[in-house]
PLY file of the C-alpha trace (Angstrom):
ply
format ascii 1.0
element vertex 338
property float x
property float y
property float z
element edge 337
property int vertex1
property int vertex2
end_header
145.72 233.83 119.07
145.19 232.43 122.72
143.70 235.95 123.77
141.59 235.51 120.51
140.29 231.77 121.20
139.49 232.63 124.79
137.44 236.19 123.84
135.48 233.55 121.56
134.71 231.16 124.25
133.44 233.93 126.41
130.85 235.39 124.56
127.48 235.36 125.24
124.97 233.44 122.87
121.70 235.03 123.33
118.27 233.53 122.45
116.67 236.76 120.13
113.08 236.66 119.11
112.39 238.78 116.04
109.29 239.48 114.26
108.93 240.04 110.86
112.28 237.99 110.33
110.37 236.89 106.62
110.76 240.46 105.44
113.00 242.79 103.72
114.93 244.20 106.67
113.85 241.62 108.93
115.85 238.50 107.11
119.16 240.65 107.13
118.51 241.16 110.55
118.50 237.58 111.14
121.58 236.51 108.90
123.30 238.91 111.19
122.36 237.88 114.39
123.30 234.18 113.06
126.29 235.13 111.95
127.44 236.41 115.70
126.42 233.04 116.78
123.33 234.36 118.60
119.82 231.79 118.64
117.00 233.20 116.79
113.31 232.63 116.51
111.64 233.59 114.44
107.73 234.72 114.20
105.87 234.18 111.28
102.76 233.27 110.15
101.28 230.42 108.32
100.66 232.70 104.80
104.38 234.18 105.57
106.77 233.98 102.24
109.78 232.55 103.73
111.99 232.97 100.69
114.73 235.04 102.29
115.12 232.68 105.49
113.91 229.49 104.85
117.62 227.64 104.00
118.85 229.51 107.58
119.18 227.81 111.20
116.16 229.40 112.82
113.78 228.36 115.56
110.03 229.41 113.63
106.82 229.87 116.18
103.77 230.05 114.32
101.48 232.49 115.60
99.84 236.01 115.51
101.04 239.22 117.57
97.39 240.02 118.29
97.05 236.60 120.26
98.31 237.23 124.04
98.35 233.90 124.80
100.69 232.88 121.88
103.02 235.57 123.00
103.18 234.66 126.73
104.45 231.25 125.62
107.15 232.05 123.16
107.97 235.11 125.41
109.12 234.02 128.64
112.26 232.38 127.39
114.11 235.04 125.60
116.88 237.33 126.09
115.98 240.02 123.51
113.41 240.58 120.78
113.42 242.62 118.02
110.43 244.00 116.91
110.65 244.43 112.96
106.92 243.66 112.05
104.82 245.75 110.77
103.01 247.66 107.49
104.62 250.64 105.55
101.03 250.58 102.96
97.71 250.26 103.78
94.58 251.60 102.36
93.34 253.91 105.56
95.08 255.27 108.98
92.92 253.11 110.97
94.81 249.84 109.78
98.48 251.51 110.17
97.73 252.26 114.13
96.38 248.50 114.49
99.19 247.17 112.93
102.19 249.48 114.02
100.68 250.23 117.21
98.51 247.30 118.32
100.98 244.96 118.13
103.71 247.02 119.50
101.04 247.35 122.68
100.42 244.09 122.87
104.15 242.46 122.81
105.32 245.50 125.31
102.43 244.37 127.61
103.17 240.25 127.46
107.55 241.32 127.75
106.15 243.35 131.34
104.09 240.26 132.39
105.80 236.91 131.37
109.42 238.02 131.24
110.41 241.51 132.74
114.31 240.08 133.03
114.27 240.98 129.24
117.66 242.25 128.43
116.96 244.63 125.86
113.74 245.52 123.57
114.91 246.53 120.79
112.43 248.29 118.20
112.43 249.38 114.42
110.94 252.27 113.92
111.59 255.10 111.00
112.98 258.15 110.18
109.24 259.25 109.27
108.43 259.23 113.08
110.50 262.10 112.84
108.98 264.07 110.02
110.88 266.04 107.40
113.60 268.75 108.65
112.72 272.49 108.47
116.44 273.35 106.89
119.24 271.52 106.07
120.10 271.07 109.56
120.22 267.93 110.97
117.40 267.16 113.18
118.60 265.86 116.69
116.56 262.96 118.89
115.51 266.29 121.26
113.59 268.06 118.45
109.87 267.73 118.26
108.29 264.92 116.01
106.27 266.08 112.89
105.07 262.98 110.31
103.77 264.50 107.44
101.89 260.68 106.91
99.93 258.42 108.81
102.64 255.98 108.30
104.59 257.84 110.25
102.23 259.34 112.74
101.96 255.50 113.58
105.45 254.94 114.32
105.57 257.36 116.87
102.79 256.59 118.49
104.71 252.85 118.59
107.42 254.58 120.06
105.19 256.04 122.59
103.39 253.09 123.98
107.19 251.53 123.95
108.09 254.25 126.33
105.11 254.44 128.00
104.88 250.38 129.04
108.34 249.65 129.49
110.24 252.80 130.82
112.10 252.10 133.75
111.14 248.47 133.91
112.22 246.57 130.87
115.51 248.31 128.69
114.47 249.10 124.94
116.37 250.86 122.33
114.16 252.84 119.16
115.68 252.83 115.96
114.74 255.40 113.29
116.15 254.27 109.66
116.51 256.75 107.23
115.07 255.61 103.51
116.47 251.81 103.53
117.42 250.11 100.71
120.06 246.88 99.67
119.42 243.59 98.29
116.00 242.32 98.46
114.14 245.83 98.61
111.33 246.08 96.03
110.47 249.32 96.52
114.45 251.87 95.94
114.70 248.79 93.25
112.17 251.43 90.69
115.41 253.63 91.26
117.93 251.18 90.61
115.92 250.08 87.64
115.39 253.27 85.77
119.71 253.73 86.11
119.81 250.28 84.82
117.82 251.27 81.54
119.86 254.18 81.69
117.53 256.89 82.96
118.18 259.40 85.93
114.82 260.65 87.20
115.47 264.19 89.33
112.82 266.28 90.75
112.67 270.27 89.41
113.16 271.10 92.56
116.27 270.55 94.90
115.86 268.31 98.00
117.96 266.78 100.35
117.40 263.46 101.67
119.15 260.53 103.51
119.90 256.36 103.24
120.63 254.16 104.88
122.10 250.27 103.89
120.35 247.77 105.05
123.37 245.67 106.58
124.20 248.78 108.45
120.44 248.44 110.02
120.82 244.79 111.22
124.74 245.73 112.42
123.08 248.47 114.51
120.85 245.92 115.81
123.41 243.38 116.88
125.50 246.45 118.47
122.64 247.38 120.65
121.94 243.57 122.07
124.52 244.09 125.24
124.95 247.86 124.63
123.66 249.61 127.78
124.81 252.77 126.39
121.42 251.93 123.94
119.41 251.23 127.12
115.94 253.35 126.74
117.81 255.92 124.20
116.46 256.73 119.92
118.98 256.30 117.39
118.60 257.94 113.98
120.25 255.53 111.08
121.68 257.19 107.99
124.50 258.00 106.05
125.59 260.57 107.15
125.86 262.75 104.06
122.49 264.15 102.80
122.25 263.77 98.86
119.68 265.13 96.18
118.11 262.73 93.64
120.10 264.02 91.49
122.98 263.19 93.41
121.67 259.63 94.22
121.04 258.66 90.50
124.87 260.00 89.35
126.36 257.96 92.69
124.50 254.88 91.41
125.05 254.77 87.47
129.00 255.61 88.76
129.56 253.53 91.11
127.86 250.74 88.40
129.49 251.77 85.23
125.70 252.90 83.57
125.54 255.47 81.52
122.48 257.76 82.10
120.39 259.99 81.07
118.89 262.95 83.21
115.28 262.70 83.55
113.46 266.13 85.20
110.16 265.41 86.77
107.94 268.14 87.56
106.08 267.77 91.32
102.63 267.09 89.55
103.61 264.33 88.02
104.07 262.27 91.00
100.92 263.56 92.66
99.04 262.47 89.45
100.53 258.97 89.23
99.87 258.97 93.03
96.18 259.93 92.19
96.10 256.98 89.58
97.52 255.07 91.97
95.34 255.13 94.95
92.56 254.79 92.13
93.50 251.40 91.25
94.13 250.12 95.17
90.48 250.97 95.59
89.67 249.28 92.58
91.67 246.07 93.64
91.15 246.62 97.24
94.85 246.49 97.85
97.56 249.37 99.20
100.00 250.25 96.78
103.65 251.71 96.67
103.11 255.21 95.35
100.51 257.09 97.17
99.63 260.84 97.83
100.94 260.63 101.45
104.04 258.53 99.84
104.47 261.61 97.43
103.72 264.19 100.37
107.25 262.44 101.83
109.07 262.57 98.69
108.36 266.08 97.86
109.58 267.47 101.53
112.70 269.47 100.89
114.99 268.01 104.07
114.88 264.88 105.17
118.09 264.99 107.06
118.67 263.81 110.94
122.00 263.92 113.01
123.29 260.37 113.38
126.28 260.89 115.16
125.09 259.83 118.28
124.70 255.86 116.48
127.91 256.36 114.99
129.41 256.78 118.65
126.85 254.63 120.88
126.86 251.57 118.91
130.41 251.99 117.38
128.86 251.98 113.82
130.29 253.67 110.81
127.79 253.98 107.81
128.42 252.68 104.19
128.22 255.02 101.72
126.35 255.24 99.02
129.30 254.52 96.42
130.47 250.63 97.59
126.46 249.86 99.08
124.48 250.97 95.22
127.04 248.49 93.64
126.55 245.47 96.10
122.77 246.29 95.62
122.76 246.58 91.78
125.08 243.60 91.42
122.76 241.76 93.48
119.75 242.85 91.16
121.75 241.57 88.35
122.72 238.38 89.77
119.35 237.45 90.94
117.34 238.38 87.81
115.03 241.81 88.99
116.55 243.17 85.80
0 1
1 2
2 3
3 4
4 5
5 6
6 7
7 8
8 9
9 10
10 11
11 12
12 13
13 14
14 15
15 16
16 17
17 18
18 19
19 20
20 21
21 22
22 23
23 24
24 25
25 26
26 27
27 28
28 29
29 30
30 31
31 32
32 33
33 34
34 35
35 36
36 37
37 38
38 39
39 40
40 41
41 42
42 43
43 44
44 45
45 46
46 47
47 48
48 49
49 50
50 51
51 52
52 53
53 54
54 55
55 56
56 57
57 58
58 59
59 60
60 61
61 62
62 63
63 64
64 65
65 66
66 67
67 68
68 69
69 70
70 71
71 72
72 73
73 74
74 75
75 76
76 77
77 78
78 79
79 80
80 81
81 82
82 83
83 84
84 85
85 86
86 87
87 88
88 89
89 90
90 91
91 92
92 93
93 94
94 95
95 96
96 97
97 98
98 99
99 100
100 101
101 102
102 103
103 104
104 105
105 106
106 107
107 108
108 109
109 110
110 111
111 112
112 113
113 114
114 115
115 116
116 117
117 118
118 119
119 120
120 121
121 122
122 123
123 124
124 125
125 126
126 127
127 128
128 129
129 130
130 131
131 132
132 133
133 134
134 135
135 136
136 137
137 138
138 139
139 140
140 141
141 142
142 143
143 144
144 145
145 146
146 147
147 148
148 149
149 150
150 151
151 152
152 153
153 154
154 155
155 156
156 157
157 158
158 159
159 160
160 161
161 162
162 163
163 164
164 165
165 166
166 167
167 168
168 169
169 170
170 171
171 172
172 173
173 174
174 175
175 176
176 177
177 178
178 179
179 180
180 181
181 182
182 183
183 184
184 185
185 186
186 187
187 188
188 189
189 190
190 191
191 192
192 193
193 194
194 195
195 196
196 197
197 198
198 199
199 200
200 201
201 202
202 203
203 204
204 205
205 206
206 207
207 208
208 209
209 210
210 211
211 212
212 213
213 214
214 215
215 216
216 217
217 218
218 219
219 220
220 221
221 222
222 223
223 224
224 225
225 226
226 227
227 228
228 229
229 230
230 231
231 232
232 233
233 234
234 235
235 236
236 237
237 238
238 239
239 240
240 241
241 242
242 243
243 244
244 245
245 246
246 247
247 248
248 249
249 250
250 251
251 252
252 253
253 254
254 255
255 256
256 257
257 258
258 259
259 260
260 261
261 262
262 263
263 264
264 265
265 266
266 267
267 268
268 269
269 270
270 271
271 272
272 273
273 274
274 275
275 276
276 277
277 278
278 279
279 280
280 281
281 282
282 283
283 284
284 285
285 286
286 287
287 288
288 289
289 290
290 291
291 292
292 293
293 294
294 295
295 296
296 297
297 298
298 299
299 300
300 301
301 302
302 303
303 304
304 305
305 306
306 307
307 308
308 309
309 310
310 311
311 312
312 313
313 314
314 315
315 316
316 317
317 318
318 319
319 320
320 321
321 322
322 323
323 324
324 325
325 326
326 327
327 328
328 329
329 330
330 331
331 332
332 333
333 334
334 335
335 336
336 337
């Protein structure tokens, strides 16, 4: 117990600045990070729904990434930040690359000016960066990008003005998710809904795809803070095991005690409801969930990426799909999405 109480005294709090903290992945970011006793602010905005973090022991700083100034104060006295913000929707390219990429610019640019002592910038990116495999393969960190969406296109070019800015001066680590989902998600909830009124949907045709929990994203995080193994390196995030829809909808009505029923959906049908889609979100002037780049993801037949080098980096072993759908579900249930 004495070797215990002293490890405790000796560890390091650090001061973490993450934006996006407000959102899905951002909040569990944060409630992990405050859990390992770390200081966090927090970015937000003044129209930011703070429902996930407002009963939590943050720091919040008011402001917007496009303003430099705003940065360079809130900047200089950090250890780390974590750069979660961004868009997965929006209605045209042009607003994904000023979003993903402008403020990714922008922050790298401030870090370099007002506080190159930065121990680590750490950045989320995604698994579409990567594009789909071409076989059921993993794809390794060395292979050559290929988004199929402008979603993703954007996240690499992120990546690139990351490694562009900072190499060699300031430490960052990239990490590429898989398809996240866990409690809070609104978008893998359609899934978990459909098992929940007892319907599997499956696609006619067999693909392979990965997940990844969302804890397991914010533990990855936390493991890369004082990790120089992570220093300037990409991590794919993913259970490890690649599963089909199919797959997916039996693991979650199992693991939940649902029965279901099998529901085959032929490709067109999510192109047309993608079609219908992207009709109404001009109609409303709003992006919406399901769109035809969305659908030209879904329909890719591997989406499958080697995360073993995670796994051994950051000492991370990925929950599977079995014990994560029922924490999720049961969370659902609990908090009235069903």
């Amino acid at each position: 117990m004495g070797f215990c109480n002293k490890c405790c005294a000796e560890k390091i709090v650090l001061t973490v600045l993450v934006t996006g903290a407000n959102g899905f992945v951002g909040s569990h970011i944060v409630e992990t990070l405050l859990e390992e006793k770390h200081r966090v602010l927090c970015v937000i905005r003044k129209t930011s729904n703070l429902k996930w973090i407002k009963n939590l022991p943050l720091d919040y700083i008011c402001g917007d990434l496009n303003n430099k100034s705003f940065l360079e104060t809130n900047i200089k006295n950090v250890d780390v930040v974590v750069h979660c913000a961004g868009i997965v929707r929006a209605m045209d390219r042009e607003k994904y690359f000023e979003t993903n990429v402008g403020h990714t610019k922008t922050l790298c640019e401030v870090i370099l000016k007002n506080n190159c002592n930065l121990k680590k910038f750490i950045f989320i990116s995604s698994q579409a960066a990567m594009g789909p495999s071409k076989s059921d393969c993993a794809r390794r960190i060395t292979d050559r990008e290929n988004p199929v969406s402008d979603y993703g296109l954007s996240k690499l070019a992120a990546e690139l003005e990351i490694r562009k800015i900072l190499q060699g001066k300031v430490p960052y680590t990239i990490l590429r998710p898989a398809c996240v989902y866990g409690p809070r998600d609104k978008d893998i909830f359609i899934f978990f809904n459909l098992v929940h009124k007892h319907i599997r949907p499956v696609t006619i045709r067999e693909r392979l795809l990965q997940l990844v929990y969302v804890k397991d994203v914010a533990k990855a995080v936390v493991a890369c803070l004082e990790n120089e193994k992570s220093n300037n390196n990409i991590y794919y995030l993913a259970d490890s095991i690649a599963y089909t829809w199919a797959d997916i909808g039996k693991t979650i009505s199992s693991s939940v005690g649902v029965n279901t029923i099998q529901l085959p959906v032929p490709d067109f049908v999510f192109r047309l409801a993608a079609t219908v889609s992207e009709i109404f979100s001009y109609v409303k002037k709003k992006p919406v969930v399901l769109n035809k780049q969305k659908v030209a993801e879904m329909l890719q037949k591997y989406w499958i990426a080697d995360t073993q080098p995670a796994e051994i980096d950051l000492n991370i072993k990925f929950t599977c799909l079995e014990v994560a759908s029922k924490i999720t579900y049961n969370w659902y249930l609990e908090n009235g999405f069903f």
